[in-house]
N, C-alpha and C positions, 0 to 999 in steps of 0.2 A: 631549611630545617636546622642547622647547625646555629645558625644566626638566633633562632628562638631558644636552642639551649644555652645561648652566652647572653641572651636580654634578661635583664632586673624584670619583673613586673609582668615577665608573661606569663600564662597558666601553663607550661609543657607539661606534657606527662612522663615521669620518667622512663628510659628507656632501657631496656636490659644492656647489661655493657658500656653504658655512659652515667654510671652514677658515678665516677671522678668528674666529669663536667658541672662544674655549679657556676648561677648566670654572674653574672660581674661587668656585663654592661649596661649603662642606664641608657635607655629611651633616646634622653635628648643631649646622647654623645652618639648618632649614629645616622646616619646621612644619606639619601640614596638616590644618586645622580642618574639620568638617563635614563630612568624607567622609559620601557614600551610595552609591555604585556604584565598585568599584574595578575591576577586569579583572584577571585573575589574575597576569598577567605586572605590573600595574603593586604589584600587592602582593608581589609576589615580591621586587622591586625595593624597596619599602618597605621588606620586613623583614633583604634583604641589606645595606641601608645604612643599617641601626636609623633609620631616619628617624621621627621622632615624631610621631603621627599620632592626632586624637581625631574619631571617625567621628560623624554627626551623632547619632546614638543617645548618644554617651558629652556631647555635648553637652545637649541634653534635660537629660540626668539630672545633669550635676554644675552646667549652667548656665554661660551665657557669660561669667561675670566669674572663677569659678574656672579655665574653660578659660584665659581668655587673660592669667592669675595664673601656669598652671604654665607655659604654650607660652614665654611671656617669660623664664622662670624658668628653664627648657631653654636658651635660647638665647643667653641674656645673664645669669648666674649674678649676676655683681656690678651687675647695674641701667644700667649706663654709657655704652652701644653706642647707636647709632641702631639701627633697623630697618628692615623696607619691607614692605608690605601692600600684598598684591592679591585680587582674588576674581575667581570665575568666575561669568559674566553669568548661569548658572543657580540662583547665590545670589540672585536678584531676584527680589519678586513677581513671578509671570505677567500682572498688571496691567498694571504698570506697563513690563514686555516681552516683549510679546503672544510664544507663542511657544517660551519658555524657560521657564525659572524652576520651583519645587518648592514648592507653596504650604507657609508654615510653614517660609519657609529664614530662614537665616543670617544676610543683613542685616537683619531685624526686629530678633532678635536687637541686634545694636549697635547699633540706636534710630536707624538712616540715618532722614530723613525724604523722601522722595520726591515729595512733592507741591509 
């Protein structure tokens, strides 16, 4: 939810308490690595705002250094821009946060070391 009040483009409806929030991201500056469960309405959403999206299967298969070779390459064409990186705490072993986490996720992947 937070993410559709910061997208350019989407229809949110305003929400009591969040009229300082105005959207100020475009579409196709926004990235989303690792999917594995979307909800139908949040793909609906994906594909009306062609938002680029590489689900954890297309990760597996092309490997996290090509993934985040194109999502860069998507987002910043001439290399120049800063960027900003977040994850979802269910990107973490279940180890290391009892609880959550999808063994076999995403920050292994990027070689965090957690210990």
């Amino acid at each position: 939810m937070v993410m559709s009040l910061l997208l350019q483009q989407s229809n949110t409806i305003m929400i009591p308490g969040f009229e300082w929030c105005h959207p100020v991201l475009p579409p196709h500056k926004l990235v989303y690595i690792g999917l594995r469960e979307v909800d139908p309405g949040e793909q609906q959403l994906i594909d009306q705002l062609k938002i680029k999206a590489f689900p954890m299967s297309q990760v597996d298969r092309l490997g996290i250094a090509r993934v985040m070779e194109e999502a860069l390459d998507h987002v910043d064409p001439k290399g120049n821009s800063q960027f900003h990186m977040s994850y979802d705490v269910d990107s973490v072993e279940p180890y290391y946060v009892p609880s959550t986490g999808t063994p076999g996720n995403l920050i292994k992947l990027f070689g965090f070391d957690w210990t």
